[in-house]
N, C-alpha and C positions, 0 to 999 in steps of 0.2 A: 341045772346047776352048772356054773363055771368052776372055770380052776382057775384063783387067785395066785399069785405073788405074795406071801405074809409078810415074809420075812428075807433079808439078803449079811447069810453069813459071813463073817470075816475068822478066817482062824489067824490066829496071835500066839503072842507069847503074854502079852498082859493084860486080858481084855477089859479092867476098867480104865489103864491108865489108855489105851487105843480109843474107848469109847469118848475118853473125855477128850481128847481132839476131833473127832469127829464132832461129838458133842456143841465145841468150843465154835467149830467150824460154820455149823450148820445153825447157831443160836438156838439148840434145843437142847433138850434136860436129859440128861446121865438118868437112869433110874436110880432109885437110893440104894435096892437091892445088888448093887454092881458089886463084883471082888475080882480078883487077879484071875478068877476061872472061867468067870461068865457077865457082860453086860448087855445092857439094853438101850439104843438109844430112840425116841419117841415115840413109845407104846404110850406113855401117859395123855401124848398131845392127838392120840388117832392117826398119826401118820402110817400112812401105808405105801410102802413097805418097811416094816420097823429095820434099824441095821443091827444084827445081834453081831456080839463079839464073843468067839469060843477059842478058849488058851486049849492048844494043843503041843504035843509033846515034840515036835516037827514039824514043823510047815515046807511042803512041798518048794524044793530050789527050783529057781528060775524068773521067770515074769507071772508074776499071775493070771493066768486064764480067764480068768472075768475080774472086770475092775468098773467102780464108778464113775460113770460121767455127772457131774454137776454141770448147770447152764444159770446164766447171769448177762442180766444190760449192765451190770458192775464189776464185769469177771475180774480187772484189773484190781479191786477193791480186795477181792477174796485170795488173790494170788499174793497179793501181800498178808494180808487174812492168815492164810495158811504156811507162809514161809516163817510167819511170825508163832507160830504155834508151834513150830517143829518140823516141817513141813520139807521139799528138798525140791528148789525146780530141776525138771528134768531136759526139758523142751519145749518149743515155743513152734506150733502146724499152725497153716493156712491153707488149705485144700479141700477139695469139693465145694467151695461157696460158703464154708466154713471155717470161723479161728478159734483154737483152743490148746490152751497148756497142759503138758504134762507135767504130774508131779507126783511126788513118793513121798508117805505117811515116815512116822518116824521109826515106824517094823519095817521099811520098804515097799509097802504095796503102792502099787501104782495106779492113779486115779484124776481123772481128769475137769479141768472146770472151763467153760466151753463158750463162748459170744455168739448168742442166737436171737 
């Protein structure tokens, strides 16, 4: 047996209104079950790794320690995608043979979408 990836936390302050940007982001469905404590976004489409969203009482200051990379032949598509949903560009890298933007969620987490 291996050991999978299920799921990739996000703690928040409002995990359905976080979900639904990511959600928005990603063209995939909010589960219905979402509230301000706990969401889900594509457990219903079988994506693996689903992103769960969990409202905690303090979320650690700083940069976040693990953060999203997304990749796209349309990155530019989604970078507007996501500024238009809330979204905060951060930074614009080209290094290692690779280009990709930084950008912060509307909690601030910071998460990247990538030209590969």
């Amino acid at each position: 047996m291996t050991l999978a990836i299920a799921n990739v936390v996000i703690d928040c302050h409002d995990a359905a209104a976080l979900a639904g940007f990511y959600g928005a982001l990603l063209d995939l469905p909010v589960e219905p079950e979402a509230s301000p404590f706990f969401a889900e976004v594509g457990r219903s489409t079988g994506m693996s790794p689903v992103l769960m969203f969990i409202q905690v009482p303090d979320k650690t200051p700083g940069k976040n320690a693990v953060h999203l990379d997304f990749h796209s032949t349309r990155w530019s598509g989604y970078l507007e995608r996501a500024i238009a949903l809330g979204g905060k560009h951060i930074s614009d890298f080209d290094e290692y043979g690779v280009q990709w933007v930084t950008l912060a969620d509307p909690e601030g987490n910071l998460f990247d979408i990538g030209k590969y």
